[in-house]
N, C-alpha and C positions, 0 to 999 in steps of 0.2 A: 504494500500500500504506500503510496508515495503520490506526493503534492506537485502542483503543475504551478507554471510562473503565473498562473491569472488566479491561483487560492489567494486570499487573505492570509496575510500575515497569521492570524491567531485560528483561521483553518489548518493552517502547517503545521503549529507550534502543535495543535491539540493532535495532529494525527501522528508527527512523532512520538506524544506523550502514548497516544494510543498502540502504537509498536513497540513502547518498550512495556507498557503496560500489561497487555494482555498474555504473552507468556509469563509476565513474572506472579501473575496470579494462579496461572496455570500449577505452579510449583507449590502452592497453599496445600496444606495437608487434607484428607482427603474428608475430612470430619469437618471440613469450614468449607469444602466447595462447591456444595449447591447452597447456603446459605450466606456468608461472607462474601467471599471472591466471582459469587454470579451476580451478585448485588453491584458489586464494583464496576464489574465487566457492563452490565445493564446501565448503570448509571453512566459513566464514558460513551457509554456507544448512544444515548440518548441525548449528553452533551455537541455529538456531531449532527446528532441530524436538529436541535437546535439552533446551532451554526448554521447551518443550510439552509432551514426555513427563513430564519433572522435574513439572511445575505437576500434571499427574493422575495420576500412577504412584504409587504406596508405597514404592515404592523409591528416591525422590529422591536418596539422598545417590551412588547410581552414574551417575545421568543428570549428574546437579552435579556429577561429578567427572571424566567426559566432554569437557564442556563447556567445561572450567578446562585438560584436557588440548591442548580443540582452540584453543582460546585462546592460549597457547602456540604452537601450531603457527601461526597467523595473526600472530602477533609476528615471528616469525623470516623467514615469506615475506616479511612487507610488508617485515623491513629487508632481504633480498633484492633485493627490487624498488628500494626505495631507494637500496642502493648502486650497481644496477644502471642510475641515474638515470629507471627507468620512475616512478617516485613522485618528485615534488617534495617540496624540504624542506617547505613549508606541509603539503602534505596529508597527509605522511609523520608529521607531529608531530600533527596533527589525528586521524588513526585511530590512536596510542599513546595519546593520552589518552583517548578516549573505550573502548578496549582496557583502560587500566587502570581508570577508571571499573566496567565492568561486570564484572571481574576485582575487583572489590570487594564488587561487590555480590553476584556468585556467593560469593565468601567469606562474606559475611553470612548469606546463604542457608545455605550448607552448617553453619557455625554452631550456626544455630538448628536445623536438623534432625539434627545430631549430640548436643543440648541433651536431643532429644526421646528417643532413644534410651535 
């Protein structure tokens, strides 16, 4: 899965996150992985098509606000997981930051299309 020079910036960012993402949940023990790590998975993959609606709907500022919601909810699982030691501290620090990264730039989005308003 890979990004074309016409995605948005924070399309990119999220589907990188989403490749490094979804095998490393794959590796979750097998007692968290239809409840934890499907939750995570589900929740990411709902954040792109988010993205995608936001990018051609008119109504962006409810998709972007969706998105910032589910974003959120994938903060809270991962440190779930993290406490729960299925996430190493590396990897656990590596998806907050790249979380807050696109939690910015959703912000910048919403933003500018509240500007528009």
């Amino acid at each position: 899965m890979t990004a074309t020079t016409d995605d948005l910036p924070i399309f990119t960012k999220w589907l990188e996150f989403l490749n490094w993402l979804l095998p490393t949940t794959e590796k979750f023990p097998k007692k968290v992985r239809f409840t934890l790590s499907q939750r995570i998975d589900n929740l990411a993959l709902d954040v792109v098509e988010d993205l995608v609606e936001a990018r051609y709907s008119r109504q962006k500022l409810e998709h972007l606000r969706r998105a910032n919601l589910r974003l959120e909810k994938l903060r809270v699982l991962l440190r779930v997981s993290h406490h729960h030691k299925h996430l190493p501290s590396r990897q656990y620090e590596h998806s907050m930051r790249v979380l807050y990264d696109v939690g910015s730039m959703l912000g910048g989005w919403r933003k500018s299309q509240e500007k528009k308003r």
